[in-house]
C-alpha positions in Angstrom: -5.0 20.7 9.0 -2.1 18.7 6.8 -2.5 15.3 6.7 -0.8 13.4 8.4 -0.8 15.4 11.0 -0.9 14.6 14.6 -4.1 15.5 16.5 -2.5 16.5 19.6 -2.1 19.5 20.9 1.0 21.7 18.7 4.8 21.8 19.7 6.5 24.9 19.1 7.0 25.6 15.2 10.6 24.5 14.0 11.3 25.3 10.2 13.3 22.1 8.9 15.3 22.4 5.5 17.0 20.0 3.3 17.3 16.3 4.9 16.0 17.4 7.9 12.6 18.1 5.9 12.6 15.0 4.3 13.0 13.3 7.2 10.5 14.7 8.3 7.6 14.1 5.4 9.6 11.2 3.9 6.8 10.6 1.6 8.4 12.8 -1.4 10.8 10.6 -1.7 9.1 7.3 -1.5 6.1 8.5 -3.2 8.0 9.1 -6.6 10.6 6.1 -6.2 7.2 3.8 -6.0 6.3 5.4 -9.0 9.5 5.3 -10.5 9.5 1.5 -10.0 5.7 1.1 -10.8 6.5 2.6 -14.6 10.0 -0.2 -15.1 8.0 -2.8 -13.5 5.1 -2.8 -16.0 7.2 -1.7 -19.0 9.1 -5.0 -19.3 5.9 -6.5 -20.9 6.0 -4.7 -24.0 9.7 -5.4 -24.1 9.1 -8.5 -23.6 6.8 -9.5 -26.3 8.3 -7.1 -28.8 11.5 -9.3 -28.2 13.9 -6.9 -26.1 14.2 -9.1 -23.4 16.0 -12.4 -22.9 14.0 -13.8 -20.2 10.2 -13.4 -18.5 9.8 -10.8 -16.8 7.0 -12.4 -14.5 8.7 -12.4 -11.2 10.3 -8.7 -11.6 7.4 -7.6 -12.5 5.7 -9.1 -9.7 8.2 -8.2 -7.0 8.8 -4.4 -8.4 5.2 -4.0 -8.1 5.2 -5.1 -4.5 8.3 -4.0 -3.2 9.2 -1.4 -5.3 5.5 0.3 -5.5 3.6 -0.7 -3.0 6.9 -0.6 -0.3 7.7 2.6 -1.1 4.0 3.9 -0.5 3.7 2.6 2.4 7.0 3.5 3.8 6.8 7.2 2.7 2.9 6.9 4.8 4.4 5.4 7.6 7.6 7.2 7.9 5.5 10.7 7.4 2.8 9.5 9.7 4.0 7.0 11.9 6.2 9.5 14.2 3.9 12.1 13.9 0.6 10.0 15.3 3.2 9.1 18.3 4.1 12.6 19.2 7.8 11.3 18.6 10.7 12.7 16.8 10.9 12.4 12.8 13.3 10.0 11.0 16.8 11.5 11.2 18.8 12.8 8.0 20.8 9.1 8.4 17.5 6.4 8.7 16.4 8.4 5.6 19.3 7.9 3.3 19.8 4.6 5.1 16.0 3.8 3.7 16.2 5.6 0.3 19.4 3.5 -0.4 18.1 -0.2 0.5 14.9 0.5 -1.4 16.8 1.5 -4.6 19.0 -1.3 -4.3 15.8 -3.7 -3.5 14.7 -2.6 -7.7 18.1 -2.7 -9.0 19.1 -5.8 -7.8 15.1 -7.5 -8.6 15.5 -5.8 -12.0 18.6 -7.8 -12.3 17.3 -10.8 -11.8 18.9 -11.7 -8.3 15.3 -12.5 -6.2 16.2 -13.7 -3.4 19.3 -11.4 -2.6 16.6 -8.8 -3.4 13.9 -10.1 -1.2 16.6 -10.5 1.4 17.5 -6.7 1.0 13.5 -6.0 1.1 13.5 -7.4 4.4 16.3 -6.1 6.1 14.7 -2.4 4.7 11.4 -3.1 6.7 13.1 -4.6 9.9 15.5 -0.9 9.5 12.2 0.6 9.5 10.6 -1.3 12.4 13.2 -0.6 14.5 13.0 3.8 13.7 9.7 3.3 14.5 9.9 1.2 17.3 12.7 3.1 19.3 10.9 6.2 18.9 7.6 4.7 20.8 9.1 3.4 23.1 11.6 5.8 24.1 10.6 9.5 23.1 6.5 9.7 22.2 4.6 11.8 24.4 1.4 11.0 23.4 0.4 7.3 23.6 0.2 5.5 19.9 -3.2 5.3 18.6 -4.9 1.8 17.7 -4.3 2.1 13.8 -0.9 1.8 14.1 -1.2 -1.9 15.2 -2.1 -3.0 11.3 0.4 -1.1 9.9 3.1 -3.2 12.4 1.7 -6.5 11.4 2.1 -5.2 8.0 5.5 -4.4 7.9 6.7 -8.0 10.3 4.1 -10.1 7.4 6.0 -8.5 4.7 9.4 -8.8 6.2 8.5 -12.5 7.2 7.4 -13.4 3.4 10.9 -11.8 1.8 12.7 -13.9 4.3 10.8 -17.0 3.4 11.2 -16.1 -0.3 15.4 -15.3 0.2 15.6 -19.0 2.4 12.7 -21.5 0.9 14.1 -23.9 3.2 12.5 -22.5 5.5 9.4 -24.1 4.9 8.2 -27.4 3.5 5.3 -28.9 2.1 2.6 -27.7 -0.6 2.3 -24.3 0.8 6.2 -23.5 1.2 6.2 -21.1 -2.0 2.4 -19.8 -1.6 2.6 -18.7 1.8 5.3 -16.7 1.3 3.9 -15.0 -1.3 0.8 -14.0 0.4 2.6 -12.4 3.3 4.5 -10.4 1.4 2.1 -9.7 -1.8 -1.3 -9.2 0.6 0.4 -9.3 3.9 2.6 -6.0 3.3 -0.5 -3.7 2.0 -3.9 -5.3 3.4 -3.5 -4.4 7.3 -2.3 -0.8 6.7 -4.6 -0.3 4.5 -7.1 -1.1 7.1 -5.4 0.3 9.5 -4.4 3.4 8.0 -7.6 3.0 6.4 -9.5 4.0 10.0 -7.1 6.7 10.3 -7.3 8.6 7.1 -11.0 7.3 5.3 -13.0 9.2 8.2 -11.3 12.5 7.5 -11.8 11.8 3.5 -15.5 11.2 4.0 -15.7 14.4 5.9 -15.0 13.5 9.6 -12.6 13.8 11.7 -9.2 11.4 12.3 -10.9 7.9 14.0 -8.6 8.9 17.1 -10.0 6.6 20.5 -11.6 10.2 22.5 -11.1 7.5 26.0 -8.0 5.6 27.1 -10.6 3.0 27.5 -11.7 3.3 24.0 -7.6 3.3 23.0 -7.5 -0.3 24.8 -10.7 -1.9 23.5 -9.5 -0.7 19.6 -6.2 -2.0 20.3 -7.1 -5.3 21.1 -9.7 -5.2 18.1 -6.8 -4.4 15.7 -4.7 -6.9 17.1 -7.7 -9.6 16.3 -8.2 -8.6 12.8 -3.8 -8.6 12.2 -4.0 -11.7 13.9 -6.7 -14.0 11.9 -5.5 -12.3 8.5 -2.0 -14.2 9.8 -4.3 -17.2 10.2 -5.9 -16.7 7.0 -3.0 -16.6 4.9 -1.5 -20.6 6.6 -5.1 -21.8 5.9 -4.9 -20.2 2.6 -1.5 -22.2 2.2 -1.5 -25.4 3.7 -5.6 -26.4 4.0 -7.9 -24.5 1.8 -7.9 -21.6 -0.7 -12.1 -20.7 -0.7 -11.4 -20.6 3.6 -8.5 -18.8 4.0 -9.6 -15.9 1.6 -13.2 -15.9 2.9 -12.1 -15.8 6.4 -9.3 -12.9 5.2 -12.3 -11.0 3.7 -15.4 -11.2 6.6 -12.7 -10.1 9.1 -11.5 -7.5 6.9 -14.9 -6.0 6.1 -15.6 -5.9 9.9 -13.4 -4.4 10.9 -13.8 -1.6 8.1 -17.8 -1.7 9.0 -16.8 -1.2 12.4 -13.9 1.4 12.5 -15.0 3.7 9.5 -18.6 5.9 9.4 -19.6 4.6 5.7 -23.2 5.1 6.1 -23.1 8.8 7.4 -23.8 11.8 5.3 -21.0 12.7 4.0 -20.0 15.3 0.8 -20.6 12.8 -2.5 -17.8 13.8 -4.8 -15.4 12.3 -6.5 -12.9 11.1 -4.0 -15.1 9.7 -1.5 -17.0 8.0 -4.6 -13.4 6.4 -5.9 -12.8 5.6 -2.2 -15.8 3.5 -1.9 -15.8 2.1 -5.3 -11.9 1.1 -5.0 -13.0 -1.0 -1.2 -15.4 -2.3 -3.3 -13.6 -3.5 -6.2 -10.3 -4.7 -3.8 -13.0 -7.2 -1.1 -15.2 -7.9 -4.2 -12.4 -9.1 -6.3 -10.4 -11.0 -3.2 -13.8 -13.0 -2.2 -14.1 -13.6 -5.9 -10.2 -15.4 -5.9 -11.7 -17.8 -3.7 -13.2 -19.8 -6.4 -10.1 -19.2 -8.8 -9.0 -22.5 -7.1 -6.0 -24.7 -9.1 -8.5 -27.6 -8.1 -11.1 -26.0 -10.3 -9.4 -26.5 -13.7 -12.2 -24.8 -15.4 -11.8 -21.5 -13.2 -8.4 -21.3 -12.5 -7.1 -19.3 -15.2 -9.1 -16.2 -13.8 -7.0 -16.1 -10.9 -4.1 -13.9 -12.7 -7.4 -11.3 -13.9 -8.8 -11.6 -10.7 -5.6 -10.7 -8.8 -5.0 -7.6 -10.9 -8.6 -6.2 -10.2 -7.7 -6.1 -6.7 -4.0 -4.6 -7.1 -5.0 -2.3 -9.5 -8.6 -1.3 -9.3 -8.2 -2.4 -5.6 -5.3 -1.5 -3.8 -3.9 0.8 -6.4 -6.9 3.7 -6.3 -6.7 3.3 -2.6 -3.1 4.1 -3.2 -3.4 7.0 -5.1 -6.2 8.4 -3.4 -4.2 8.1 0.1 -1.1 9.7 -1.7 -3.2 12.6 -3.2 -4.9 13.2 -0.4 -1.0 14.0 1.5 0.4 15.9 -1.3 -2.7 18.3 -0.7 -2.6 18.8 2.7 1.2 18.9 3.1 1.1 21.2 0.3 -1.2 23.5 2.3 -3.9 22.9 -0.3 -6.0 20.1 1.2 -9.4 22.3 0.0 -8.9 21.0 -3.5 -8.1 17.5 -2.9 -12.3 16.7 -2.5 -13.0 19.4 -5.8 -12.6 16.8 -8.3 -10.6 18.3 -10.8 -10.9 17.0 -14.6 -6.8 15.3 -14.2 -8.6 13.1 -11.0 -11.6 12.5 -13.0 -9.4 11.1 -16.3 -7.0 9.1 -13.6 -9.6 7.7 -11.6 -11.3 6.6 -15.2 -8.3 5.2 -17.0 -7.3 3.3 -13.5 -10.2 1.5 -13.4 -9.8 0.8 -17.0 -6.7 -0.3 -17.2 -7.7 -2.9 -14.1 -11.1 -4.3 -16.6 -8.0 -4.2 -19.9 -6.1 -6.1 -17.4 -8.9 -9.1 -16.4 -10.2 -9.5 -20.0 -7.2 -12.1 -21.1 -8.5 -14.6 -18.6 -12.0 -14.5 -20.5 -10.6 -14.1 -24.0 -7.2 -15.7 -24.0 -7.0 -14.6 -27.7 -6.3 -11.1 -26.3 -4.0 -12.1 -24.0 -0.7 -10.6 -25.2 -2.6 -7.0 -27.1 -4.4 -6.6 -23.9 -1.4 -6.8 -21.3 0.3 -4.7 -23.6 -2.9 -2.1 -24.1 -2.9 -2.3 -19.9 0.4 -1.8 -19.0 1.0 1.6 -21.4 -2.2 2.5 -19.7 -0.6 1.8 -15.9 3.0 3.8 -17.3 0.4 6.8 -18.4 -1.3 7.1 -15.8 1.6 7.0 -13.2 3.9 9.6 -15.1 0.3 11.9 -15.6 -0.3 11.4 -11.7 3.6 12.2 -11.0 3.5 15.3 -13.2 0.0 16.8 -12.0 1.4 16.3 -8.6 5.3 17.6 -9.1 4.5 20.7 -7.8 3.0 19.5 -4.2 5.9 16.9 -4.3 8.6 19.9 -3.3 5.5 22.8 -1.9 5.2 22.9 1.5 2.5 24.1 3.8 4.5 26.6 6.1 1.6 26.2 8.6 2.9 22.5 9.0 5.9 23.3 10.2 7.3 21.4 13.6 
C-alpha cells in the first residue's frame, strides 16, 4: 500500500492526468516549492556576511523557513492525505493553482521584505486550505474522519492565527504581543501535525499498521484525546507569552510526549534500520531540545544566548529529519516503491548524517561566539546541500507514479 493512502475499503480505479493528478497527490508540488524556499531562505547568510545584501536577513530567513518550508510540507501532506483519510474527493485542478499561487507569492513578497503583507497572504493560504478541507468533510466523505486529523486542524487555525497577529500587532498588547505570535505560527503550525500525523504515519514506519481507531467508540475517546493535547499546547503557548517561559514549554512538552507515548507503539519490536532509528533519534532531539529552551530564559542573562542554538536543534535536527523522513517515506510509496524506503540506502545514510550535523554546526555559536559568523556560514551550505542532494535523489519519485494507486 501507497502512503497516504486511505485504509478503507477501494473505490473503482480512475486514472487522473495532468492537474487532475496533482490535485490529487499535491505533495509534488509543495514538496519541492518547500525545498525551493528552504535553499533561498538559508542562502541569504552567506550573502549577507560576504556583503551582498543591504539589510539582515533575520526575519526572511525566519519566516521562509516557516512558511515557505515547513508550510509547503505540510500542505502537500495534508492536501495528499487529508481527502484521502476522509474518503472525500481530492483538491480540484482550481484549489491547487489557487494554493500553489498564494504560497509562491507568500516567499516572493517575504523575500522582499514586505512581512506583514506576507504573513497576511500566509494566512489567507491556510484559511483557503481549511475551507477545501473542511467542505469536503462535511459534505462528500464517506467514511468518518479519523482522530489524527484533529492536530493537523489546530495546526493550520494556530498558524493562520499567528500570521494574522503578526500582519495586525495591534491586535494584541502587552509583553507577549510579539512572542505569542510567533509561537503559533513558528511551533503552532508544525508541532500538532506532527503529532498528529505523527500517530498516523510513525506506526506504519516502525512496522505496524496505520493507528486507525478499529471501534467508533475508540474513534470518539481518540478524538477527544487529540482535542486535549491541541488544546493545552494552545494554553501552553499564552503561558509561554504572557506568565512564564520554563511553564509554558514544560507543559507543551509532557503533553506532547503523552500523547506520543500513548498513540504510537515505541516499545514494540519492530525492524531496527535506519529510518526507524532517524525517526526515534529526530523525536528525541526535537522534545529534548524544546524542554531544554526552557531554561534559555531572557531572565537568565547568563543562558540566554543558547536559545537561538537551541531553537535550531529542534527545527533542524528536530522537526526537519521528521520532515524528510515523512516526505521520503511518500515519495516511496506513491512511487510504488515503498520496499526501499526502510533499506537504508548509502544517499539516506549521508543525509541523515550531514542533517544532524549541520543542526550540532548550527548550536556551536551559542557556546563559542568566536565562531559565530564561520559556523552559520559552514551550516547553512550544509542545509543548501543537503536539500538540493535530497531533491535530486528523489526527482525521479517526484513525477513516478504507482499505477496501483490510482483512484
Amino acid at each position: 500500500m501507497s502512503f497516504p493512502a486511505c485504509p478503507h475499503k477501494k473505490r473503482k480505479k480512475v486514472r487522473r492526468e495532468g492537474l487532475d493528478w496533482l490535485g490529487a497527490e499535491p505533495y509534488r508540488i509543495f514538496f519541492a516549492t518547500g525545498i525551493l524556499w528552504s535553499v533561498v531562505g538559508v542562502v541569504l547568510w552567506p550573502l549577507f556576511y560576504h556583503g551582498l545584501l543591504a539589510t539582515h536577513p533575520l526575519e526572511t530567513h525566519a519566516r521562509l523557513m516557516i512558511e515557505g518550508f515547513g508550510g509547503g510540507f505540510v500542505l502537500g501532506f495534508l492536501g495528499t492525505a487529508g481527502p484521502r483519510m476522509a474518503s472525500a474527493p481530492r483538491l480540484s485542478p482550481i484549489e491547487l493553482v489557487t494554493l500553489v499561487v498564494l504560497h509562491t507569492l507568500v516567499g516572493i513578497v517575504h523575500l522582499r521584505g514586505f512581512h506583514r503583507l506576507g504573513d497576511l497572504l500566509f494566512a489567507i493560504l491556510l484559511a483557503t486550505f481549511i475551507g477545501c478541507l473542511v467542505v469536503r468533510i462535511i459534505r462528500f466523505r464517506k467514511e468518518p474522519p479519523p482522530h489524527q486529523l484533529v492536530l493537523a486542524f489546530a495546526g493550520l487555525l494556530y498558524g493562520a492565527t499567528g500570521a494574522i497577529f503578526l500582519s495586525f500587532p495591534s491586535l494584541l498588547s502587552g509583553l507577549g504581543a510579539y512572542r505569542l505570535p510567533r509561537l503559533l505560527l513558528d511551533q503552532g503550525l508544525l508541532l500538532p501535525p506532527i503529532l498528529g500525523m505523527g500517530s498516523f504515519v510513525f506506526p506504519r514506519i516502525l512496522g505496524g499498521g496505520f493507528g486507525e481507531a478499529s471501534t467508533p467508540e475508540e474513534l470518539i475517546r481518540r478524538r477527544r484525546f487529540s482535542l486535549l493535547i491541541a488544546i493545552l499546547i494552545g494554553v501552553s503557548f499564552v503561558i509561554d507569552a504572557y506568565w512564564s517561559l520554563r511553564v509554558g514549554v514544560m507543559l507543551r512538552v509532557v503533553s506532547c510526549l503523552c500523547y506520543l507515548l500513548i498513540e504510537i507503539p515505541w516499545f514494540k519490536r519492530s525492524d531496527w534500520n535506519l529510518m526507524t532509528v532517524s525517526l526515534r533519534v529526530a523525536i528525541l532531539i526535537a522534545f529534548g531540545s524544546l524542554a531544554l529552551s526552557a531554561f534559555a530564559d531572557s531572565n537568565n542573562p547568563g543562558f540566554s544566548p543558547m536559545r537561538v542554538s537551541v531553537e535550531h536543534l529542534l527545527y533542524l535536527g528536530g522537526y526537519g529529519l521528521l520532515i524528510f523522513i515523512v516526505a521520503g517515506r511518500v515519495l516511496f510509496g506513491h512511487a510504488g516503491e515503498l520496499e526501499k524506503f526502510s533499506q537504508g540506502s548509502w544517499m539516506a545514510r549521508i543525509l541523515v548524517f550531514l542533517l544532524l550535523m549541520t543542526a550540532l554546526t548550527r548550536a556551536v555559536p551559542a557556546m563559542v561566539p568566536k565562531l559565530a559568523i564561520s559556523h552559520h556560514q559552514y551550516a547553512a551550505v550544509l542545509w543548501v546541500g543537503i536539500a538540493l542532494a535530497w531533491a535530486i535523489w528523489h526527482r525521479r519519485r517526484f513525477v513516478q507514479r504507482d499505477e496501483d494507486d490510482d483512484d
